[in-house]
N, C-alpha and C positions, 0 to 999 in steps of 0.2 A: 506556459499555459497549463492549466487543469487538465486532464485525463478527456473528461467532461466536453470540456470548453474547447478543443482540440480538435474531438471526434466531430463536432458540430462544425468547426473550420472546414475541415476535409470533407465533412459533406457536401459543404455548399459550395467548394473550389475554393476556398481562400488560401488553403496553402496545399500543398504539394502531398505532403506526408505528415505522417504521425509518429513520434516514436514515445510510447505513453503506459501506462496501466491498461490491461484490456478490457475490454469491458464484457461483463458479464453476459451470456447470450450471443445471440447473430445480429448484426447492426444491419440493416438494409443497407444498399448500394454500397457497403464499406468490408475491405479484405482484410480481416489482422493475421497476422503471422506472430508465433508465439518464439522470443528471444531469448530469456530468461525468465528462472522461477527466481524472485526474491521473497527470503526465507524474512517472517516478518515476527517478530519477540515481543513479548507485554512487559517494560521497564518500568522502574521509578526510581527515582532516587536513591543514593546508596545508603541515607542517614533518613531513609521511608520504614515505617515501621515493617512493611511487608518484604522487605529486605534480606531481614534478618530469616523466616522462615523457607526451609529445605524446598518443598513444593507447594503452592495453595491449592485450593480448589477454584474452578469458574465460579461458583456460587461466593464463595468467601471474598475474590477479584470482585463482585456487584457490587456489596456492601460499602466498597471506596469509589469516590469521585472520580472521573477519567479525564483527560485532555486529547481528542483523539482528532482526525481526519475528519471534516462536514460529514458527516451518515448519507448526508445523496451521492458523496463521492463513490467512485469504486472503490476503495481504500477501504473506507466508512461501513460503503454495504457489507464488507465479508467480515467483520469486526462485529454490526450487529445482526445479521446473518447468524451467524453464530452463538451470540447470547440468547436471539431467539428461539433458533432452534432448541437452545438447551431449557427454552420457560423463565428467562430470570432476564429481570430487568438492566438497563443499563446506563449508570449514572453518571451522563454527562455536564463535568462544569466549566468547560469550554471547548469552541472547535475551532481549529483554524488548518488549512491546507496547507501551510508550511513546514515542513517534517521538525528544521531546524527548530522553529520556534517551538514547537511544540514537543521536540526535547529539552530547550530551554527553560518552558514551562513545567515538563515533569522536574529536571532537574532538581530546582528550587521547590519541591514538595507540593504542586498545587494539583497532580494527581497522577495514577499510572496511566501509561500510554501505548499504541503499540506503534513500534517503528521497525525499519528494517534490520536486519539481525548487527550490519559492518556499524549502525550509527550508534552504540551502542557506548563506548568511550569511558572516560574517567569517573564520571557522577555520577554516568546509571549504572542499576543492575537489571539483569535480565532474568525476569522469573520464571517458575517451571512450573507450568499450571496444568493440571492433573487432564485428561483428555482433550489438549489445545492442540492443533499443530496450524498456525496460518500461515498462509503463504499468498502471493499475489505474481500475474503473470504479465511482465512485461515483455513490449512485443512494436511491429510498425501495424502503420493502420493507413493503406491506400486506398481510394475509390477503385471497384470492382470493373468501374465501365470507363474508365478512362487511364493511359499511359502517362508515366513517368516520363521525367529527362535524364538526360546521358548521366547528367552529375547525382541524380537522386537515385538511380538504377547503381553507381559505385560507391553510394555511400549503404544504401542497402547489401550490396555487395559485403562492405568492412561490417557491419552491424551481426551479419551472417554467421563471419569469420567468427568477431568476436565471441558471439552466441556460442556457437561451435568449439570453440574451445572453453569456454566456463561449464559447459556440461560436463557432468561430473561419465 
């Protein structure tokens, strides 16, 4: 499921837990516990003309087309969050919530992206954009007013673990 789409499960009792993108802000009736920082990189293609340059700027990054995460996403928001904040628009030419695809997309030249730092692989390159650093905080996401089960309490448990050791 979506980050999104998840959080709205968990609200309403559909399922159990979360373990998802956080979301921005305090969620009524919902507890996130933060897991991991995943360190997120603006790519494109290695045969993209922006490739070849040492570091861009954000302003020069506007000028080309994006393929990014829905902007309602949480992904989205701190991606145009950030173009915001810096004044300068953000040209997107397509969105879809598939990280894969949308490395795929960048890939084949249809524009930069930004994904997480490990998906980064053989045909992109990961550019160096002059006052950038994003990141996104995944994490679980249980109802405040209601208990877990044995088995969702040990998997939270390993999720813990996990976290705990990827911290640097």
């Amino acid at each position: 499921l979506d980050s999104e789409v998840a959080y709205e499960r968990r609200r309403t009792g559909a399922i159990e837990l979360a373990v998802v993108t956080l979301a921005p802000g305090n969620v009524t009736h919902l507890r996130s516990e933060a897991l991991w920082v995943d360190s997120l990189r603006v790519m494109v293609a290695t045969d993209h003309e922006l490739a070849q340059a040492r570091s861009i700027t954000l302003e020069a990054l506007a000028r080309y087309p994006a393929v990014l995460p829905g902007l309602e996403t949480f992904t989205g928001q701190i991606v145009r969050r950030h173009f915001n904040t810096a004044g300068l628009p953000l040209e997107l030419r397509l969105a879809t919530n598939y990280l894969e695809t949308l490395r795929m997309m960048a890939s084949v030249g249809l524009g930069w992206t930004v994904l997480p730092e490990f998906m980064a692989g053989d045909r992109m390159h990961c550019l160096d954009v002059a006052e950038t650093a994003l990141s996104r905080t995944l994490g679980l996401v249980t109802h405040r007013e209601r208990s877990i089960s044995r088995g969702a309490r040990a998997f939270v448990g390993l999720l813990r673990e996990a976290g705990a050791r990827d911290r640097p």
